[in-house]
VOTI-675513 format. One record per residue (C-alpha): residue number from 1; residue in one letter; x, y, z. Coordinates in steps of 0.05 Angstrom, whole numbers, plus 32768, in hexadecimal, padded with zeros to 4 digits. Example, Ala and Ser with C-alpha at 12.3 -4.5 7.8 and 13.67 -1.06 7.14 Angstrom:
REM residues 2
<n:1	res:a	xx:80F6	yy:7FA6	zz:809C> $
<n:2	res:s	xx:8111	yy:7FEB	zz:808F> $
REM end
This chain:
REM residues 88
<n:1	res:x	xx:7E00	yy:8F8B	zz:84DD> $
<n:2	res:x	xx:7DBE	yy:8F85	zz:8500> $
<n:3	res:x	xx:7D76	yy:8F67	zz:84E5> $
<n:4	res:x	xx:7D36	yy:8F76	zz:84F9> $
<n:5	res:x	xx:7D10	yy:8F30	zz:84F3> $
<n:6	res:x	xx:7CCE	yy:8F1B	zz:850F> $
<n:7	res:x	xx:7CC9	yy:8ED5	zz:852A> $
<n:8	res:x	xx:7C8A	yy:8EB3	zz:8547> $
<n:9	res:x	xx:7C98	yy:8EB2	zz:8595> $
<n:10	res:x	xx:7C87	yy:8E6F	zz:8596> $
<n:11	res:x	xx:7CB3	yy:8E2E	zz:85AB> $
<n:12	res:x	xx:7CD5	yy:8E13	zz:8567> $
<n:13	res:x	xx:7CBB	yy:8DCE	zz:8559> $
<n:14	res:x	xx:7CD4	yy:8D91	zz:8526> $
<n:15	res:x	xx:7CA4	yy:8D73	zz:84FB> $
<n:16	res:x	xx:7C89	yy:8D31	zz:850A> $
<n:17	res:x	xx:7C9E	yy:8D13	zz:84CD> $
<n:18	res:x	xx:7CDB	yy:8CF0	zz:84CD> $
<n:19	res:x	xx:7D0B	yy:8CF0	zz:8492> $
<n:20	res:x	xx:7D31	yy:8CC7	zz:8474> $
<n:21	res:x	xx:7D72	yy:8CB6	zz:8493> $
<n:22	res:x	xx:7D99	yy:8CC4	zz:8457> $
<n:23	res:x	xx:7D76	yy:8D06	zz:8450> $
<n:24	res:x	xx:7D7B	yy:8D17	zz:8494> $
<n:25	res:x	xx:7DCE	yy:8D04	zz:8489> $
<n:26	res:x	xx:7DCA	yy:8D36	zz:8450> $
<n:27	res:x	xx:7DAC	yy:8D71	zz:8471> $
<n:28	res:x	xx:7DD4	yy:8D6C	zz:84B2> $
<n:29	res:x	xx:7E19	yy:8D6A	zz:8482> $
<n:30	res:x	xx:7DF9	yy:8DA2	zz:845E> $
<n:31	res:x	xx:7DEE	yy:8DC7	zz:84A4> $
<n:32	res:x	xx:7E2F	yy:8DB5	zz:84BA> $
<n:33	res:x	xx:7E54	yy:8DC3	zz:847D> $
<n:34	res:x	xx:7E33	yy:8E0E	zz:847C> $
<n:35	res:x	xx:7E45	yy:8E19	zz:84C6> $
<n:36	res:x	xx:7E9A	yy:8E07	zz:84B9> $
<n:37	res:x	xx:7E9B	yy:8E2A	zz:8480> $
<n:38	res:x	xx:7E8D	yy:8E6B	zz:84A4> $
<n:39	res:x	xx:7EC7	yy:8E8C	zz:84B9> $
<n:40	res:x	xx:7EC0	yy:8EC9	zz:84DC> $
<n:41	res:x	xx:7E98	yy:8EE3	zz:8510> $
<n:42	res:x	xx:7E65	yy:8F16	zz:84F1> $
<n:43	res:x	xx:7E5B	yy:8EDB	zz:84BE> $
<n:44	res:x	xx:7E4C	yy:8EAE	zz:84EF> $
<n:45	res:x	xx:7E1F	yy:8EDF	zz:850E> $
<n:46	res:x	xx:7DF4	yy:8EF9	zz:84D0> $
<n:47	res:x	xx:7DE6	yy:8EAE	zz:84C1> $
<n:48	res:x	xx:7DC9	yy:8EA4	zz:850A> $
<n:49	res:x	xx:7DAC	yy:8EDC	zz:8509> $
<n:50	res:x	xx:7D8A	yy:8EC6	zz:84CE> $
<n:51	res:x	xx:7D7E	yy:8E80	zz:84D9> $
<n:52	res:x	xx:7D6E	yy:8E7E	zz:851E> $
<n:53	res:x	xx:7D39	yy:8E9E	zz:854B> $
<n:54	res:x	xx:7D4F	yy:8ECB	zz:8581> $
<n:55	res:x	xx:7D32	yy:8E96	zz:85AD> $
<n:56	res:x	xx:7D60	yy:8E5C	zz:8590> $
<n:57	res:x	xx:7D99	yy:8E88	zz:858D> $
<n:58	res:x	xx:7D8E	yy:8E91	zz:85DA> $
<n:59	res:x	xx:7D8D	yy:8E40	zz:85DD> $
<n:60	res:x	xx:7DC8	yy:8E27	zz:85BA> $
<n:61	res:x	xx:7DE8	yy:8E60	zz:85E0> $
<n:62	res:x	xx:7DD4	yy:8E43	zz:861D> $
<n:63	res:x	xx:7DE2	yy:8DFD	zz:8610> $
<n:64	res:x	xx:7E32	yy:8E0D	zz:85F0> $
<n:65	res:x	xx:7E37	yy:8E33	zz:8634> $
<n:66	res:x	xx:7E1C	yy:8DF2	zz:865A> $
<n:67	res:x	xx:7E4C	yy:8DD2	zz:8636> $
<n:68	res:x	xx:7E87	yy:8DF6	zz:8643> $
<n:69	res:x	xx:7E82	yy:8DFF	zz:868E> $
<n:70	res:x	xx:7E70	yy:8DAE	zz:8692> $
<n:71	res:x	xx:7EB7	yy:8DA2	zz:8668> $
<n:72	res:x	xx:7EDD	yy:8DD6	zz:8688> $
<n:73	res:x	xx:7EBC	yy:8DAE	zz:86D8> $
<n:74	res:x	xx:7EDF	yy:8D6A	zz:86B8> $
<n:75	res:x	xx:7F23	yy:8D88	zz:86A4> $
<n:76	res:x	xx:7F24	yy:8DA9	zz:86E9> $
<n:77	res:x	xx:7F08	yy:8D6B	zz:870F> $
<n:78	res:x	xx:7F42	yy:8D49	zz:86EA> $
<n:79	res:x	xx:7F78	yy:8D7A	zz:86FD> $
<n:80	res:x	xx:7F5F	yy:8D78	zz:874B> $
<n:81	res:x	xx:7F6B	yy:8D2A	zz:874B> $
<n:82	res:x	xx:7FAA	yy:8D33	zz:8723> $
<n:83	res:x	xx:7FC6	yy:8D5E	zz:875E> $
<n:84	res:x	xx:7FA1	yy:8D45	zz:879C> $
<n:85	res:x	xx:7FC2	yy:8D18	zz:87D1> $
<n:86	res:x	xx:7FAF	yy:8CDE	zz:87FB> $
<n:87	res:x	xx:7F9E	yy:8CFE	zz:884B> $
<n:88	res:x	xx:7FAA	yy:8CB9	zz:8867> $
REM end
């Protein structure tokens, strides 16, 4: 399913005004608790698609992809040590 949506080209920004911690708590469990109970890939993407720019979509895509390549450099710096010798 595709949307059409129109979304100001400019940079996302937070508001200056901080919450409340327990607030803050509360919406992050409430964001959290929406993304696991989404089980299936054209779920997952109508709600991005709908909650997120094209823009932020783009980001978090970027920064799960940083993320992966960093993780998958440890376990394979970890497997070259595992198997590498002494030369002296």
């Amino acid at each position: 399913m595709y949307h059409i949506l129109i979304y100001d080209t400019k940079m996302t920004h937070v508001s200056r005004k901080k919450l409340p911690n327990k607030i803050l708590r509360q919406i992050l469990d409430s964001f959290l608790y929406v993304l696991t109970d989404i089980k299936d890939k054209e779920a997952m993407a109508e709600f991005l698609d709908s909650f997120l720019s094209p823009t932020e979509k783009l980001m978090l895509a970027k920064r799960l992809a940083i993320a992966f390549l960093l993780t998958e450099r440890v376990e394979r710096g970890r497997d070259l040590k595992r198997y590498q010798t002494n030369s002296g």
